[in-house]
C-alpha positions, -999 to +999 in steps of 0.1 A: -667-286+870-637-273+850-642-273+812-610-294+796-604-275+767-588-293+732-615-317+724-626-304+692-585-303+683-584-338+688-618-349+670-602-328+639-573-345+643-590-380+642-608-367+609-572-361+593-557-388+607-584-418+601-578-452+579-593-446+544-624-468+548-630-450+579-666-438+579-671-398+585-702-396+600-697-428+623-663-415+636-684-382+645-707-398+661-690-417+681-692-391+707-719-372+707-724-369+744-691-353+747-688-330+719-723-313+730-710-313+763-679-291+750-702-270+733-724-260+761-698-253+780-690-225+754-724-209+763-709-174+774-699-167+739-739-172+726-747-133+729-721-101+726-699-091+752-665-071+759-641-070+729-609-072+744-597-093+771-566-091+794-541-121+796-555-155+810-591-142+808-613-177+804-626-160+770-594-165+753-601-203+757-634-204+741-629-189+713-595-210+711-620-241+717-646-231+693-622-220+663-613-260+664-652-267+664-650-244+630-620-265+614-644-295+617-673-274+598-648-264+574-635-299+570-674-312+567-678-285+539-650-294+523-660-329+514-696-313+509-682-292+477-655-313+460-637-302+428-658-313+401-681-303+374-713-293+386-750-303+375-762-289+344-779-258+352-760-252+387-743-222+372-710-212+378-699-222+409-658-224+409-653-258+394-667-275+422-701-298+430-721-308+454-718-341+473-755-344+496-742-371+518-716-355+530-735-320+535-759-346+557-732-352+574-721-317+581-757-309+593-763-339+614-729-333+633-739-297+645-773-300+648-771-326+668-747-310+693-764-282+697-763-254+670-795-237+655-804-248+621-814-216+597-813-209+563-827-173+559-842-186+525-866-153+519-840-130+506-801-130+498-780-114+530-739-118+525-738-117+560-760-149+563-749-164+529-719-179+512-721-179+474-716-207+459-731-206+429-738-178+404-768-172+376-759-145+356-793-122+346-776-089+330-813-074+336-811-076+373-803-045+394-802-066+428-788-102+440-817-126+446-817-155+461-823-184+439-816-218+459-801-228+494-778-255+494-771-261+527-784-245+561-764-221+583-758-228+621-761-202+649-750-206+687-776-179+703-769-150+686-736-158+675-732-172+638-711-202+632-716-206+597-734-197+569-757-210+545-748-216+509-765-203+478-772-199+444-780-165+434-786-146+403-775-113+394-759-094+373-721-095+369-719-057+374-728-067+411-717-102+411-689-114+387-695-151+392-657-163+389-648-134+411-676-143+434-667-182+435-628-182+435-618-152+453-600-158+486-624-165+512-615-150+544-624-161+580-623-197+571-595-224+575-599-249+539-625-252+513-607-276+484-592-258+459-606-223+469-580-200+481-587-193+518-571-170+545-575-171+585-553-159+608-536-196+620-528-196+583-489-196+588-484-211+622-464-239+637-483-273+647-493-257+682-493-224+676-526-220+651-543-236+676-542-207+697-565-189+666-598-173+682-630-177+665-640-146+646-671-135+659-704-122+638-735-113+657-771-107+650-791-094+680-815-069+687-789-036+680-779-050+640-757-073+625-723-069+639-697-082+617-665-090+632-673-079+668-638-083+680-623-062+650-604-027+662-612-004+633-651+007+626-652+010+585-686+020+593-674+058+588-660+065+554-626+077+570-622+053+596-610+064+631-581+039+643-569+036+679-540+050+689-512+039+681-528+017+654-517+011+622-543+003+595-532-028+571-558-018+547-548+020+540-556+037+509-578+008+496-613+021+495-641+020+520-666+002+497-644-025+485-635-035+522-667-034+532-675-057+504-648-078+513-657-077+552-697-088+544-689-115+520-657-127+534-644-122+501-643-103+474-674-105+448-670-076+420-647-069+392-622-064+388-598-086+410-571-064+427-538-087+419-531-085+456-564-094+471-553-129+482-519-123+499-522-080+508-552-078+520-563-078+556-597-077+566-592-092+603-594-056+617-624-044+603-656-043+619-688-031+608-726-034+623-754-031+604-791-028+603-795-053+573-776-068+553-783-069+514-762-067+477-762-042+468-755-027+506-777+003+509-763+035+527-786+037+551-784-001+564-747+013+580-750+021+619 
């Protein structure tokens, strides 16, 4: 049977487009059949495989398909983290709270489709982490993990979304407004958070054609956007030919940084970050992933 691509587009578009009293998780719900249906049929993208594909190859699609599923978690995690003050004692976290019905509602919706539930609560890891809240402790020399907020979801070895976290550490290594209102890269909305992905710009149909960015854990590392061109792995990175590098001249550790966290987390702030810089080209595997990185955790 041929997969009819463009549900997910129009179940984000109900979300936007649904009478106020309109209930969320109901509307979701309504069909649940056909959304895990969709997602099955994405099944080719659960483990890596080439990078670049030639015109019309059926890849193209499902990353189209799934970068509409992400919208929806974006959406979900939006209302999940409203502007607001937080909970005494939450930390810094961005002006923004936490609403637990709706981060039900963002759990229920992709575990019950068929995503993997994790929350890789033993230790912080950028890669499978999204700060959103910060503990300052000056006496720290690492980022630990304090809290999980809400769990990640994986599709086989791909990752669809992280968890989020408080962490504590100290603002040498994490500055905590730096850390919580940076522009967050690979990821379509989150309130009043700067974001930046690459349908950011588009016409109406036109960002729809977006591809999922793809982060992998599997047996060889953790391979942060497989699909990028330039390896930053290498302190001097070797471009294609023919390739221009966006990022030129800015240094090696700070796009790393940028690449693991999706954003930047140290200060100071470089005025540009949010408009300049481009971090949709880098790729980077690695053995583990902690904050500090550690040399020897770079393939």
């Amino acid at each position: 049977m041929q997969t009819e691509y463009g549900w997910f587009r129009e179940l984000y578009d109900e979300l936007m487009y649904r009478p106020d009293d309109a209930d969320v998780g109901q509307l979701l719900h309504a069909h649940p059949e056909r959304s895990a249906a969709q997602l099955a049929a994405l099944a080719p993208l659960r483990h890596r495989q080439k990078r670049h594909r030639p015109a019309g190859d059926e890849l193209w699609n499902q990353l189209w398909e799934l970068y509409a599923l992400s919208r929806i978690s974006d959406y979900l995690l939006e209302l999940g983290c409203p502007d607001g003050e937080p909970a005494e004692g939450s930390g810094t976290t961005g002006v923004r709270r936490l609403d637990p019905t709706n981060l039900a509602v963002h759990e229920t919706f992709l575990s019950g489709i068929g995503f993997d539930r994790f929350e890789h609560g033993h230790e912080f890891s950028p890669f499978h982490h999204e700060i959103f809240a910060v503990e300052t402790d000056e006496s720290a020399v690492s980022a630990t993990l304090q809290e999980v907020l809400w769990p990640g979801f994986r599709f086989g070895d791909l990752q669809f979304c992280r968890a989020g976290v408080r962490v504590r550490a100290p603002s040498w290594l994490i500055d905590p407004d730096v850390a919580t209102r940076s522009t967050l890269h690979f990821t379509f909305r989150r309130g009043s958070r700067t974001t930046h992905d690459l349908s950011h710009g588009w016409g109406s149909n036109s960002q729809w054609r977006t591809e999922f960015t793809r982060f992998y854990e599997d047996g060889d590392g953790l391979h942060l956007n497989w699909d990028g061109r330039i390896d930053i792995g290498v302190d001097a990175p070797v471009l294609p030919d023919g390739y221009l590098d966006a990022n030129e001249g800015r240094p090696i550790d700070r796009r790393r940084e940028m690449l693991l966290h999706r954003c930047l987390v140290r200060a100071p702030l470089p005025p540009d970050e949010q408009h300049d810089w481009y971090p949709f080209e880098d790729r980077l595997t690695l053995r583990r992933s902690t904050w500090p990185l550690a040399a020897d955790a770079i393939v």
